[in-house]
LUMLUMVEX-410029 format. One record per residue (C-alpha): residue in three letters; x, z, y. Coordinates in nm, 4 decimals. Layout:
<sites>
code | u | w | v
ala | X | Z | Y
...
</sites>
This chain:
<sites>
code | u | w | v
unk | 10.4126 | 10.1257 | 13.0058
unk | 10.2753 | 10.2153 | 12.6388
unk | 10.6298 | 10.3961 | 12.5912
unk | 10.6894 | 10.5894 | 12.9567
unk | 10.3121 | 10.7129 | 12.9590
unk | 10.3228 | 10.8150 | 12.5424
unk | 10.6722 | 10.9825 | 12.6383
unk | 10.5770 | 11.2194 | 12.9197
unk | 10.2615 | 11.2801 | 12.7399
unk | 10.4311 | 11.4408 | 12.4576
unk | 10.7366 | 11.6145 | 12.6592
unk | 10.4627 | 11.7676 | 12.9325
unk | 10.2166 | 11.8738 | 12.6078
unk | 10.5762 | 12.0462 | 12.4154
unk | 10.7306 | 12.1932 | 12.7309
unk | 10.3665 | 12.3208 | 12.8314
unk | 10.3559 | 12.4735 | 12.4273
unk | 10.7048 | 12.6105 | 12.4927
unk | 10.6530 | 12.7933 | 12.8218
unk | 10.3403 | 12.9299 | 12.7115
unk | 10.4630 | 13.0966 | 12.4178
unk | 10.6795 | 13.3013 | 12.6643
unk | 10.4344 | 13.3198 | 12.9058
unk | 10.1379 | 13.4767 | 12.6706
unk | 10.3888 | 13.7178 | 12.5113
unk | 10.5179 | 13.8518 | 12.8059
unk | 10.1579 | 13.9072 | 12.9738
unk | 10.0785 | 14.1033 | 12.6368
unk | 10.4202 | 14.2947 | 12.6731
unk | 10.3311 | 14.4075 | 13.0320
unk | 10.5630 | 14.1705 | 13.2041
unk | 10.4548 | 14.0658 | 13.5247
unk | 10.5381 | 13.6989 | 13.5063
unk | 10.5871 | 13.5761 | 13.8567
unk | 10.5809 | 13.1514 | 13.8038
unk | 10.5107 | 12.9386 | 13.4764
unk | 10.6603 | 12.5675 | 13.6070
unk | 10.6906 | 12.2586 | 13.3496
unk | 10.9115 | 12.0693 | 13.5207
unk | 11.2078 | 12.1401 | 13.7670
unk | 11.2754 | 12.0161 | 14.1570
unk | 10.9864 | 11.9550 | 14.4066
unk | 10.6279 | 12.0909 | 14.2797
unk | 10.3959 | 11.8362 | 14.2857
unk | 10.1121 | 12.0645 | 14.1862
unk | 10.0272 | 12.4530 | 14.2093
unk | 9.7787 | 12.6783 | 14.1192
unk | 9.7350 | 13.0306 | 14.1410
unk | 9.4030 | 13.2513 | 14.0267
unk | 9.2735 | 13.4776 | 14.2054
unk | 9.3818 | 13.8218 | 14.1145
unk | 9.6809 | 13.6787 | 13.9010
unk | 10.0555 | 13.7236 | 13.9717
unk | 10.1265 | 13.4421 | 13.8353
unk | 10.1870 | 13.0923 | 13.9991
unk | 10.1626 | 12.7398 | 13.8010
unk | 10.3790 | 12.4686 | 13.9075
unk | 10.4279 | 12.0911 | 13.8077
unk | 10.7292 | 11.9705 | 13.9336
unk | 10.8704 | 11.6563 | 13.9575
unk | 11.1475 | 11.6246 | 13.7222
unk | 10.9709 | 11.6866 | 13.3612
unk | 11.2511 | 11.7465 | 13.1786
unk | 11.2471 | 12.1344 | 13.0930
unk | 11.0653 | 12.4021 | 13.2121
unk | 11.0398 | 12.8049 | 13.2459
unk | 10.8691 | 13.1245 | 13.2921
unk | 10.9916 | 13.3432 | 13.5988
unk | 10.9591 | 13.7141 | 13.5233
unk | 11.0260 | 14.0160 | 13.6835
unk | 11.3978 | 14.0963 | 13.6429
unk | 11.6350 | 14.3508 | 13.7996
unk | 11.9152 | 14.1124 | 13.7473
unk | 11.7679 | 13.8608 | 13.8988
unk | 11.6558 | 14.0071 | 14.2363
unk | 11.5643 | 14.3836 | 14.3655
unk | 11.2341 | 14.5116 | 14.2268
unk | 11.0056 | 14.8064 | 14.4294
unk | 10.9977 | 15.1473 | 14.1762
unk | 10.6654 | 15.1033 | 14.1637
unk | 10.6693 | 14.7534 | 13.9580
unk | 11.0178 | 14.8705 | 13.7267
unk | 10.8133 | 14.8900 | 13.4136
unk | 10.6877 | 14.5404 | 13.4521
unk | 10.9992 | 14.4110 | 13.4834
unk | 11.1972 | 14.2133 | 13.1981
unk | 11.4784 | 14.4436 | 13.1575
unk | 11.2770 | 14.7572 | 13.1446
unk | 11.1152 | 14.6568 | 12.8308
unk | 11.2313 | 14.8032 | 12.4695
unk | 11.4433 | 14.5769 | 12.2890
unk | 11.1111 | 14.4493 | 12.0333
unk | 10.9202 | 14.3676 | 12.3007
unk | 11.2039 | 14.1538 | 12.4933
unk | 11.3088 | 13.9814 | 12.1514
unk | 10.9853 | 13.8980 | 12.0479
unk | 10.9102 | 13.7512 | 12.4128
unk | 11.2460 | 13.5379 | 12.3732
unk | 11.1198 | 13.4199 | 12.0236
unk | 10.7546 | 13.3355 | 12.1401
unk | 10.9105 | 12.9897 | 12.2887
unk | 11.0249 | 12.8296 | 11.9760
unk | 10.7439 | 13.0205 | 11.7237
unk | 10.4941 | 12.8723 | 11.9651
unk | 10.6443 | 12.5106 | 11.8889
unk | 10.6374 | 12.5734 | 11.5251
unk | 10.2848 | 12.6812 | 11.4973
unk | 10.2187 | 12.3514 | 11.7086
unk | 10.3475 | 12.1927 | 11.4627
unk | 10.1209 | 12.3106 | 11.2237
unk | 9.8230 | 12.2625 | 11.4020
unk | 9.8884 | 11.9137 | 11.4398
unk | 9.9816 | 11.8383 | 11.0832
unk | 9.7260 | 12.0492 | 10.9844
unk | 9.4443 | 11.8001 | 11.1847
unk | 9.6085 | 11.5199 | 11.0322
unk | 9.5664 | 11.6370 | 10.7225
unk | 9.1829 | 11.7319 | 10.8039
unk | 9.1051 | 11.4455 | 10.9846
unk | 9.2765 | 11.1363 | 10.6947
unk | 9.5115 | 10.9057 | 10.7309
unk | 9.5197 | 10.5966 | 10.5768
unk | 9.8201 | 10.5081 | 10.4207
unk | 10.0564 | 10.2665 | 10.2181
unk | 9.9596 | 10.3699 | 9.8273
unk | 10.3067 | 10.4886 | 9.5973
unk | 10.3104 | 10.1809 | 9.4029
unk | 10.6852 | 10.0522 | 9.3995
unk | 10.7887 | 9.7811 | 9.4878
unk | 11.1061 | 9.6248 | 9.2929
unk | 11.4359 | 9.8197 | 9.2783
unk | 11.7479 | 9.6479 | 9.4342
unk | 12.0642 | 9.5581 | 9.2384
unk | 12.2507 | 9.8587 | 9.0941
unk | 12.0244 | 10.1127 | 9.2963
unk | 11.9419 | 10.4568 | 9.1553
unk | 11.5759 | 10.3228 | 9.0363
unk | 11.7336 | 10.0268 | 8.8802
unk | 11.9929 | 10.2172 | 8.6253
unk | 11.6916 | 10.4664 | 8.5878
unk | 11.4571 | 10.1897 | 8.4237
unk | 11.1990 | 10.1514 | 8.7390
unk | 11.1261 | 9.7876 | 8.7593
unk | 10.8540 | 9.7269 | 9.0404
unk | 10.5205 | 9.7909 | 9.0137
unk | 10.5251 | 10.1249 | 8.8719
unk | 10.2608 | 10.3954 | 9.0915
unk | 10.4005 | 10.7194 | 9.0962
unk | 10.1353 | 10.9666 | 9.0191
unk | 10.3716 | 11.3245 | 8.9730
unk | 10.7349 | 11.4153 | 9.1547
unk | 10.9065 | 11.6756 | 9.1911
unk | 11.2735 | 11.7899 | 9.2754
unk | 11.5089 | 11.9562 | 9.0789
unk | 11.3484 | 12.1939 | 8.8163
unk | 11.0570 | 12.2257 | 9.0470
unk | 10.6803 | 12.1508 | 8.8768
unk | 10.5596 | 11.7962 | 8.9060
unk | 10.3153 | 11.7784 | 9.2139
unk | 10.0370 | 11.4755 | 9.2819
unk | 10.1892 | 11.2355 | 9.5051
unk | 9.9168 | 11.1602 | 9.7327
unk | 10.1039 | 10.8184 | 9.9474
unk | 10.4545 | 10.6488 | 9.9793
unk | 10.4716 | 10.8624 | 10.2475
unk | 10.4703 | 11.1530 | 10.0751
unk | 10.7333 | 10.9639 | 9.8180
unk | 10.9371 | 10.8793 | 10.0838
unk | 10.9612 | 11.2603 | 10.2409
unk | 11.0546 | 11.4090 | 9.8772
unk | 11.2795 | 11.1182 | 9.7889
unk | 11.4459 | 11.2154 | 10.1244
unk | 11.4509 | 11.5717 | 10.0633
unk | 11.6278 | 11.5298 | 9.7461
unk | 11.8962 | 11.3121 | 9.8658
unk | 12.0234 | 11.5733 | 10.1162
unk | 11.9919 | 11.8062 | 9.8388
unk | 12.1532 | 11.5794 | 9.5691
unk | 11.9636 | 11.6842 | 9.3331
unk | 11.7506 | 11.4758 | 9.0626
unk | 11.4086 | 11.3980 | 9.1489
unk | 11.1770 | 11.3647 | 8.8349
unk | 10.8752 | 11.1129 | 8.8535
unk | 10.5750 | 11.0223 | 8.6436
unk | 10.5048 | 10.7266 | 8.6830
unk | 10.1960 | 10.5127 | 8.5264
unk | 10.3102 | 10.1202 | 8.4584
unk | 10.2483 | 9.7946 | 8.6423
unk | 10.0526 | 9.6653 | 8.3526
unk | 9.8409 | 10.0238 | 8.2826
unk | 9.8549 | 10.2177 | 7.9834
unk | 9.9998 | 10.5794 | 7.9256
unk | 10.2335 | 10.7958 | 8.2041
unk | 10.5632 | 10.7165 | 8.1636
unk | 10.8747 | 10.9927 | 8.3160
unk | 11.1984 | 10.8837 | 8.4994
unk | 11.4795 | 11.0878 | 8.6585
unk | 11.6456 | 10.9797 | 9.0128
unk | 12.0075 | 11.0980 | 9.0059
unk | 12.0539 | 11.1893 | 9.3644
unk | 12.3990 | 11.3165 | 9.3206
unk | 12.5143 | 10.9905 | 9.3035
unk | 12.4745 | 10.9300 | 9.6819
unk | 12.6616 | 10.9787 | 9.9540
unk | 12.3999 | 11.1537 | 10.1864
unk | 12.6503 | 11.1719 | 10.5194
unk | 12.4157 | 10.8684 | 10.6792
unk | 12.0551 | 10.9997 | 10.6485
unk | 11.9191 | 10.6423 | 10.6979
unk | 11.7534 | 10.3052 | 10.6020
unk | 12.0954 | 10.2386 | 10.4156
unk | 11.9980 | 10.5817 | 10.1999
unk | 11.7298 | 10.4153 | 10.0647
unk | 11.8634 | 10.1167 | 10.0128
unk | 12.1105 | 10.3248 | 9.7596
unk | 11.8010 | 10.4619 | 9.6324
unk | 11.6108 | 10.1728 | 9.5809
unk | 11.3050 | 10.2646 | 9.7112
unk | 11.2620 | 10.1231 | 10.0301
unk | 10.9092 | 10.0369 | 10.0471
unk | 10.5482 | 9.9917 | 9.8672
unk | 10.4903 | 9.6687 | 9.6407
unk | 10.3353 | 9.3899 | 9.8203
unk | 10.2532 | 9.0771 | 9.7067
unk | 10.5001 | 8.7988 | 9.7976
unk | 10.3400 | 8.5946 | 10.1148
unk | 10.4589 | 8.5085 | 10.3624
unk | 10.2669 | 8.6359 | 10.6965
unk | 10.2927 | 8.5207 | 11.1001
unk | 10.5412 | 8.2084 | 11.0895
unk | 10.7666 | 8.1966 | 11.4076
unk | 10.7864 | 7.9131 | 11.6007
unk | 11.1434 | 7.6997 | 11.5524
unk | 11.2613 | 7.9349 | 11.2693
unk | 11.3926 | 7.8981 | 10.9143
unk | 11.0680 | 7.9424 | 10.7925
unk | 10.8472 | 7.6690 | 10.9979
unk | 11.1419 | 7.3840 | 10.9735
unk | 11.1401 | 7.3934 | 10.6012
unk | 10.7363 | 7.4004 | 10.6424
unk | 10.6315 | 7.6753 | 10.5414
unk | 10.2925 | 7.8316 | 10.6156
unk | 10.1485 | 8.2132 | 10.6837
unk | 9.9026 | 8.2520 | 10.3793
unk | 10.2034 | 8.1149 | 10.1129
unk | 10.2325 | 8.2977 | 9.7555
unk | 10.5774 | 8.2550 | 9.6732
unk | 10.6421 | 8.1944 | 9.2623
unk | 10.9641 | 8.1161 | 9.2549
unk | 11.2819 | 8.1050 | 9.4322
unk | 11.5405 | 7.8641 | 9.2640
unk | 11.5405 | 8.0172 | 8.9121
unk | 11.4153 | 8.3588 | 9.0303
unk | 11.0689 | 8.4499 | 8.9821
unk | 10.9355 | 8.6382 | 9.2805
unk | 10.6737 | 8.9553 | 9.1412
unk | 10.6649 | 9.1091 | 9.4692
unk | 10.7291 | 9.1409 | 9.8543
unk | 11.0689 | 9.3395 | 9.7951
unk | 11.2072 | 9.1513 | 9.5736
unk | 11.1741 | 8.8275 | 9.8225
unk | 11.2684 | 8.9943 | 10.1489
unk | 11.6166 | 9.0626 | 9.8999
unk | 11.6529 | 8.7046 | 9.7734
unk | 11.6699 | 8.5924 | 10.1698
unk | 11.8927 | 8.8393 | 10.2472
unk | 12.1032 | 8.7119 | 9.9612
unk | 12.0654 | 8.3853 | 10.0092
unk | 12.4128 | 8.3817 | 10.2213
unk | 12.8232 | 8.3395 | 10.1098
unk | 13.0406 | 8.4794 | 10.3237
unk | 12.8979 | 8.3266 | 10.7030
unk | 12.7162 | 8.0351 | 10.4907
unk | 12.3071 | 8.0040 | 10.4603
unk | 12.2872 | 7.8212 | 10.1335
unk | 11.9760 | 7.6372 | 10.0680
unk | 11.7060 | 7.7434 | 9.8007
unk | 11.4486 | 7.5369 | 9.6596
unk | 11.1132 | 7.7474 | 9.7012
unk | 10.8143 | 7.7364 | 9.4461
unk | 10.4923 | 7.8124 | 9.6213
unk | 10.1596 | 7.8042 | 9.6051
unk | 9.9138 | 7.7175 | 9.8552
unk | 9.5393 | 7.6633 | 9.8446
unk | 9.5463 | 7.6571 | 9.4841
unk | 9.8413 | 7.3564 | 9.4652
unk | 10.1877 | 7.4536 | 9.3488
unk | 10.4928 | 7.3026 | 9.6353
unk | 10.8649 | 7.3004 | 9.6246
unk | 11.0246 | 7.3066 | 9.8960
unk | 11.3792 | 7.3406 | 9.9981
unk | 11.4540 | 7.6325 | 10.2627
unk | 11.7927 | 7.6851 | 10.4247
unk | 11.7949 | 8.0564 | 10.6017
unk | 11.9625 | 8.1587 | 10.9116
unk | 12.2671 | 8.3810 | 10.9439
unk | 12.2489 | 8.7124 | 11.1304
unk | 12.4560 | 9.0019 | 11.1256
unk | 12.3277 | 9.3370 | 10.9709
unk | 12.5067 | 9.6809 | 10.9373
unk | 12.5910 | 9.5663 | 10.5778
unk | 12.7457 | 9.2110 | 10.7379
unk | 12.6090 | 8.8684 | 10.7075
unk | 12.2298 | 8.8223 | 10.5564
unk | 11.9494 | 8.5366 | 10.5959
unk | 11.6917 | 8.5530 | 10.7754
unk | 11.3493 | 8.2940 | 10.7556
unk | 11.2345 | 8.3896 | 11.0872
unk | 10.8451 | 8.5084 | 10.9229
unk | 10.6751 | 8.8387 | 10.7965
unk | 10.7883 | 8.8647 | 10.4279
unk | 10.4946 | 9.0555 | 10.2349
unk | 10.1300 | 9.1323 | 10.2647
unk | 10.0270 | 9.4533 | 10.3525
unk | 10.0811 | 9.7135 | 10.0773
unk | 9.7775 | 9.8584 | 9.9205
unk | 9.6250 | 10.1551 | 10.1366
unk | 9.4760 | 10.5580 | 10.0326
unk | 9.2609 | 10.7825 | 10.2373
unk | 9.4834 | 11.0960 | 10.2158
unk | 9.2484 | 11.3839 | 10.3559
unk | 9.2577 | 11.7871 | 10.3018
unk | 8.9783 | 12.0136 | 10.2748
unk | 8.9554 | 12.2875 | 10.5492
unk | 9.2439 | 12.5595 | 10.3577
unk | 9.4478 | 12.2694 | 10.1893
unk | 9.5073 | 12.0761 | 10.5314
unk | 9.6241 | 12.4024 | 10.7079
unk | 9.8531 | 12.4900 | 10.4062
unk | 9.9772 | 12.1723 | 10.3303
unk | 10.0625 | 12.1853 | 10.7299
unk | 10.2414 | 12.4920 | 10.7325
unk | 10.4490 | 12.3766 | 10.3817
unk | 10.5559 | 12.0580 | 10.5758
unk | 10.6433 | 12.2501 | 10.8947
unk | 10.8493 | 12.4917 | 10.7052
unk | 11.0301 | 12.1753 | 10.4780
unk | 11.1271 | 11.9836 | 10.8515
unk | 11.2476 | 12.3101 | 10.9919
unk | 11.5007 | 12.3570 | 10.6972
unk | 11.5590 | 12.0049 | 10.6503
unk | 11.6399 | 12.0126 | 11.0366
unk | 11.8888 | 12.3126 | 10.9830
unk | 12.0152 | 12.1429 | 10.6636
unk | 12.1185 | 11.8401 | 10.8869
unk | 12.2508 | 12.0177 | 11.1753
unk | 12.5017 | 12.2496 | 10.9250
unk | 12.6092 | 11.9255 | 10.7733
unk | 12.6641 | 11.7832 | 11.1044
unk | 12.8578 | 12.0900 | 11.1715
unk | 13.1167 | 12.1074 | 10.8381
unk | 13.0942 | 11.6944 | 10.8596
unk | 12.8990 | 11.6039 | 10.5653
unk | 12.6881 | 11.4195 | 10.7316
unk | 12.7027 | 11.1687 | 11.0427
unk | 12.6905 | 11.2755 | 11.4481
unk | 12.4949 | 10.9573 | 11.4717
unk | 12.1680 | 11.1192 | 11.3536
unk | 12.1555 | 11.2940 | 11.6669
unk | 11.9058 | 11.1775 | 11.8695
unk | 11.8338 | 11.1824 | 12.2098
unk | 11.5435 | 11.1161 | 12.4946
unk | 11.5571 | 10.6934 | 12.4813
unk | 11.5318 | 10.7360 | 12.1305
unk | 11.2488 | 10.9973 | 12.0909
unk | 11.0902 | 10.7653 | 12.3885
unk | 11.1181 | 10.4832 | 12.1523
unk | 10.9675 | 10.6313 | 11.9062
unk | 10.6535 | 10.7895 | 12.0865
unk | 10.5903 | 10.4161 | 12.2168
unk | 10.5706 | 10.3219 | 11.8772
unk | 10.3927 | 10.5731 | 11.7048
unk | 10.1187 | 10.5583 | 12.0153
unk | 10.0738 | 10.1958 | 11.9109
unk | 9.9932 | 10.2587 | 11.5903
unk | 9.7123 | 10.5075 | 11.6538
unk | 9.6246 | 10.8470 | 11.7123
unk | 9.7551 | 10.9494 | 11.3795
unk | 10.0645 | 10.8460 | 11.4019
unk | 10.1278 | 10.9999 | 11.7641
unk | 10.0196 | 11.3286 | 11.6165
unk | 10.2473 | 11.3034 | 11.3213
unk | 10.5537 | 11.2078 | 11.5684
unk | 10.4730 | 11.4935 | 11.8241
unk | 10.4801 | 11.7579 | 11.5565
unk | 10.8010 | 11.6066 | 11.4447
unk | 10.9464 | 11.6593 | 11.7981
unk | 10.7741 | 12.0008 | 11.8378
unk | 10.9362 | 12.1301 | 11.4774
unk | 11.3109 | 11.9572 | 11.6130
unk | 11.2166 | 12.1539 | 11.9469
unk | 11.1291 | 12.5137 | 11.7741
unk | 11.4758 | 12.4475 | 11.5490
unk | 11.7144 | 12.3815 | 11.7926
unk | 11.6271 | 12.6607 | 12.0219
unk | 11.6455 | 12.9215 | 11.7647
unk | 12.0029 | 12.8337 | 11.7090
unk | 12.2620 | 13.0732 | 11.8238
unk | 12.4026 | 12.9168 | 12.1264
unk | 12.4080 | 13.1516 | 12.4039
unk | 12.2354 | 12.9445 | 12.6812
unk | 11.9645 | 12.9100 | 12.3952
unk | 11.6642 | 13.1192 | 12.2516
unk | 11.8542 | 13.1999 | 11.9988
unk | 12.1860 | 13.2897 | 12.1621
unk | 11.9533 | 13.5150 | 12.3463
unk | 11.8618 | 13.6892 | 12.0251
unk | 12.2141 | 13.7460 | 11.8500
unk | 12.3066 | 13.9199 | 12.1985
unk | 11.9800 | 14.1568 | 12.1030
unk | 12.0702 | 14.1751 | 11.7241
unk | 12.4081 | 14.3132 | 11.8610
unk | 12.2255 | 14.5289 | 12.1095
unk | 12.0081 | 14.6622 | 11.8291
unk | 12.3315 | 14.7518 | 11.5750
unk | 12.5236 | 14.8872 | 11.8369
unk | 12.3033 | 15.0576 | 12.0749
unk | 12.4495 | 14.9053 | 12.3535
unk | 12.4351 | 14.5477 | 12.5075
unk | 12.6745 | 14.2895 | 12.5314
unk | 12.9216 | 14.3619 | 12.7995
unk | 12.8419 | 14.1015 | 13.0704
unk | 13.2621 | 13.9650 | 13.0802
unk | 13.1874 | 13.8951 | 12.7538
unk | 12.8417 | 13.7259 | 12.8012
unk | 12.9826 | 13.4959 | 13.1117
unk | 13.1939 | 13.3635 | 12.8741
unk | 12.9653 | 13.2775 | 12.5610
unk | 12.7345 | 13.1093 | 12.8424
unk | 13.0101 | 12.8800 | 12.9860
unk | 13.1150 | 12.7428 | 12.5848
unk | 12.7534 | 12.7623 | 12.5105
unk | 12.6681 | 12.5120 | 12.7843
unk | 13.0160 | 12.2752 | 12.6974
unk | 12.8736 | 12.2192 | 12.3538
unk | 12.5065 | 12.2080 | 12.4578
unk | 12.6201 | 11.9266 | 12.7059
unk | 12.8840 | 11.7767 | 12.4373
unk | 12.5440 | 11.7749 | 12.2608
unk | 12.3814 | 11.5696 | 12.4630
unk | 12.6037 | 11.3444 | 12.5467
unk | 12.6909 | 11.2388 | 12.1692
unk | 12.2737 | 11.2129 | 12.1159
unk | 12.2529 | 10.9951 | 12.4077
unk | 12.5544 | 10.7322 | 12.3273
unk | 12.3688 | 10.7587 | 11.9676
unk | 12.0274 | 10.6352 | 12.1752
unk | 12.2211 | 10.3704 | 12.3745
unk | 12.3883 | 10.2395 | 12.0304
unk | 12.0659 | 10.1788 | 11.8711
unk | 11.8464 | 10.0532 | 12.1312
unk | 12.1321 | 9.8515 | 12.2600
unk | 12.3844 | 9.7899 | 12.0436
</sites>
């Protein structure tokens, strides 16, 4: 229920955002706007104020919505109401009310990072945990432990890392870029700043995923190695094991932290084989061995153990919170890096550089909104602005049953005087609504994949 009711929330709020960005434009171009719906089919809801042209609608079916203007083309308008019609406006005033749709997303966007920001979040602190085998971190000396105080990519100036969070969106940013992130790091065991370089080149950024990171090496803050909720008739609870155990050692291995042990299960298989490990431990201030024989499961990577138990306390957590001008800043500078990290994916998607699979589509993005609504208001906030920046993106691209199809017909109007002939414009619309729809339907077997598969 979580999931439907933090789903329509956020498509109603975005669609509402969308359609008014139109709407207000329009009303300040001297449009007459006749109906602003969210929704399509049968209106459950309407309201219209007295004196206003202008009817609002709820309908049924929430998936869209639109702005009904007055338009020529669209039906026959009295001469005394022409110059409130759409098509009678100068070509500024009709672009910029075509563009108000996807602007109005963006500056969503940056509202809502922007009262993150103000409001704090707490979040997992950029202490590392350890590296895995032959990862990037590994060959560049990182060893677990290390909190990264400085990054930056490229040739760029080293700025304060505030979270992991913020690690984890420049870590991803240079990946797609492949190019080397630089990070100053201050050790496990104190004592002076120390510099390492990431070689991002190195990867092969076509699957912008968990397995990314996993080439990285970074795939999560250090925790110490406990074990948390135990569940009942696993791995974990035959071999008797409890929530609250410190794990020293496993066979030979010491265990320093969280990552390090979630990799040693995973490990702990040869070819469809669990093989057993003997487990140091300590509990209640008494050292154990025991001997603890993983389960098989199947992983994108093939066959890795499993204990059946949380592996890892909770990772140390930071207040990250922005003063009044650095919140709305450090809003729009995140708004702006997911809008050309979103085109950056979709041209790569385009030339094949990178996967169809990270399309997305509505069970997915429904999945997600459940999820981030369970983890607080924070989180929700951070996930809608996510969705509004995607939204904003993809309708300024220039497919001609988008925004921004809309707009390339208008730069051509504007360089040639004269607008695109409508033979011509029939048949943009009909391949602009095959790929839209070809679209849709690879985003969707993407959300049926994961959530099913």
């Amino acid at each position: 229920m979580l999931t439907l009711v933090a789903f329509l929330v956020a498509l109603g709020l975005l669609i509402a955002v969308h359609e008014y960005g139109y709407y207000r434009v329009a009303v300040a171009c001297g449009v007459k706007v006749l109906r602003f719906s969210v929704g399509f089919g049968k209106p459950l809801w309407h309201w219209q104020p007295q004196g206003s042209p202008t009817e609002f609608v709820l309908c049924a079916f929430p998936l869209g919505g639109y702005v009904r203007m007055l338009d020529e083309r669209e039906a026959p308008v009295a001469s005394a109401e022409q110059h409130l019609a759409f098509n009678r406006q100068p070509l500024r005033a009709r672009a910029a009310i075509v563009a108000a749709g996807p602007l109005a997303n963006l500056l969503l966007a940056v509202l809502l990072y922007s009262v993150v920001n103000w409001s704090g979040v707490e979040e997992p602190k950029a202490q590392l945990a350890s590296p895995l085998s032959g990862s990037i971190a590994e060959v560049a000396g990182l060893r677990g432990g290390e909190w990264v105080r400085q990054a930056a990519i490229g040739d760029d100036a080293l700025a304060p890392v505030h979270s992991f969070e913020d690690l984890r969106w420049l870590l991803t940013r240079g990946a797609l870029q492949g190019a080397r992130v630089q990070l100053e790091v201050q050790p496990a065991a104190g004592g002076s700043l120390r510099a390492f370089s990431l070689d991002m080149s190195r990867l092969d950024s076509r699957e912008a995923d968990a397995q990314l990171f996993r080439k990285v090496g970074i795939t999560g803050p250090w925790t110490r190695p406990v074990l948390g909720e135990i569940m009942p008739g696993g791995a974990a609870e035959r071999a008797g094991l409890r929530q609250g155990d410190l794990i020293l050692k496993v066979g030979s291995t010491e265990v320093v932290d969280g990552q390090q042990l979630r990799e040693l299960i995973r490990r702990s298989v040869r070819g469809k084989v669990a093989l057993s490990q003997t487990w140091l431990i300590e509990r209640a201030g008494r050292s154990l061995s025991l001997e603890v024989l993983p389960e098989v499961h199947a992983d994108a990577s093939g066959p890795v153990g499993r204990i059946a138990a949380y592996v890892g306390a909770l990772p140390e957590l930071v207040t990250v919170r922005y003063g009044l001008w650095d919140g709305l800043s450090t809003g729009i500078v995140r708004t702006w890096d997911v809008s050309a990290l979103t085109l950056r994916m979709m041209g790569r998607m385009v030339v094949g550089e990178a996967s169809l699979k990270n399309l997305s589509g509505p069970l997915t993005i429904a999945d997600y909104a459940g999820r981030s609504a369970s983890l607080g208001l924070t989180q929700y906030l951070v996930f809608l602005a996510l969705i509004s920046v995607s939204l904003g993106v993809l309708n300024l691209l220039p497919l001609p049953v988008l925004d921004g199809g809309h707009l390339m017909y208008y730069l051509w109007e504007g360089l040639t005087g004269r607008a695109v002939p409508e033979a011509w414009m029939e048949r943009l619309q009909r391949g602009g609504v095959a790929l839209l729809l070809l679209m849709m339907s690879i985003a969707l077997f993407n959300d049926i994949s994961r959530l099913f598969g």
